[in-house]
matplotlib code that plots the C-alpha trace (Angstrom):
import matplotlib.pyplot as plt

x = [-18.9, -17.0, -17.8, -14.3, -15.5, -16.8, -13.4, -12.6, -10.3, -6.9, -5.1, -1.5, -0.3, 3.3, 6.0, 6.5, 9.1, 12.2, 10.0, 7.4, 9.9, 11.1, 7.6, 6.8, 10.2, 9.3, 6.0, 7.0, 9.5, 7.2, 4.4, 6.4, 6.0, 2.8, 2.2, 4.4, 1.7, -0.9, 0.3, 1.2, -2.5, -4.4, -1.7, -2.6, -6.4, -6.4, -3.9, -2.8, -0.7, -2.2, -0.9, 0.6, 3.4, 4.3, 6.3, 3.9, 0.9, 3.5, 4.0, 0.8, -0.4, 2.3, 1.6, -2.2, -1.3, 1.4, -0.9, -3.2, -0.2, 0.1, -3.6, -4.5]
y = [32.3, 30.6, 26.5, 24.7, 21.4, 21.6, 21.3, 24.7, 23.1, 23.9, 20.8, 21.1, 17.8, 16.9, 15.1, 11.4, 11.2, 8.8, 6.7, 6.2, 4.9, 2.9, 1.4, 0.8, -1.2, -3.7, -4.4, -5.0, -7.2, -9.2, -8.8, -10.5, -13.8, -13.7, -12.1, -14.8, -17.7, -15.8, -15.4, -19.1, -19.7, -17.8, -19.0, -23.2, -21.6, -19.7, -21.5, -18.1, -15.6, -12.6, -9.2, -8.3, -10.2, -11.2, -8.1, -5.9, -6.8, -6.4, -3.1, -2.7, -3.7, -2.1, 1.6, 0.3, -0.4, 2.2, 5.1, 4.0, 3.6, 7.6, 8.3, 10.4]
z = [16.9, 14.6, 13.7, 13.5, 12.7, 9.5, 8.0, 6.3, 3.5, 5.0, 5.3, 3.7, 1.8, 3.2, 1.4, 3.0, 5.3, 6.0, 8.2, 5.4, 3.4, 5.7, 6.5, 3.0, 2.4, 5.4, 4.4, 0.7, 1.7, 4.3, 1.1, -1.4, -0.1, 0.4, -3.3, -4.8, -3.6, -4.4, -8.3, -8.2, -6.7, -9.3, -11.7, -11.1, -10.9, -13.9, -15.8, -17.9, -16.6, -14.6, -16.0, -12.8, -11.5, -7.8, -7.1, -8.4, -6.4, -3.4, -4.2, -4.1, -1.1, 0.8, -1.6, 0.3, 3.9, 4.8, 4.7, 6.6, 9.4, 9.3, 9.2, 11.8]

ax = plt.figure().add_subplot(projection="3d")
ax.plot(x, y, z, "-o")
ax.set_aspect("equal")
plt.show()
């Protein structure tokens, strides 16, 4: 008998579709706020620059949150 739950490998990566796109744009644009008083934050904090900027760390949260939207 054969033991299907041990995860024999097979999983084929897909390309992201329209909707992840779509997903990703709204939550970079509702992140951008939120990533701009967060770089003024640690700016005033700091008082240098941070490497990344505002839009950057926007990007990254939404590269961060939209997957796990599509996770099974």
């Amino acid at each position: 008998m054969s033991d299907y739950t041990s995860g024999s490998g097979n999983h084929t990566h897909r390309a992201p579709r329209a909707e992840f796109y779509v997903y990703f744009a709204l939550i970079f644009l509702v992140a951008i706020p939120f990533a701009l008083v967060a770089w003024v934050v640690q700016i005033a904090v700091n008082r240098a620059l941070p490497v990344h900027g505002p839009l950057a760390r926007a990007w990254r949260e939404a590269g961060t949150i939209t997957p796990n939207i599509f996770r099974p």
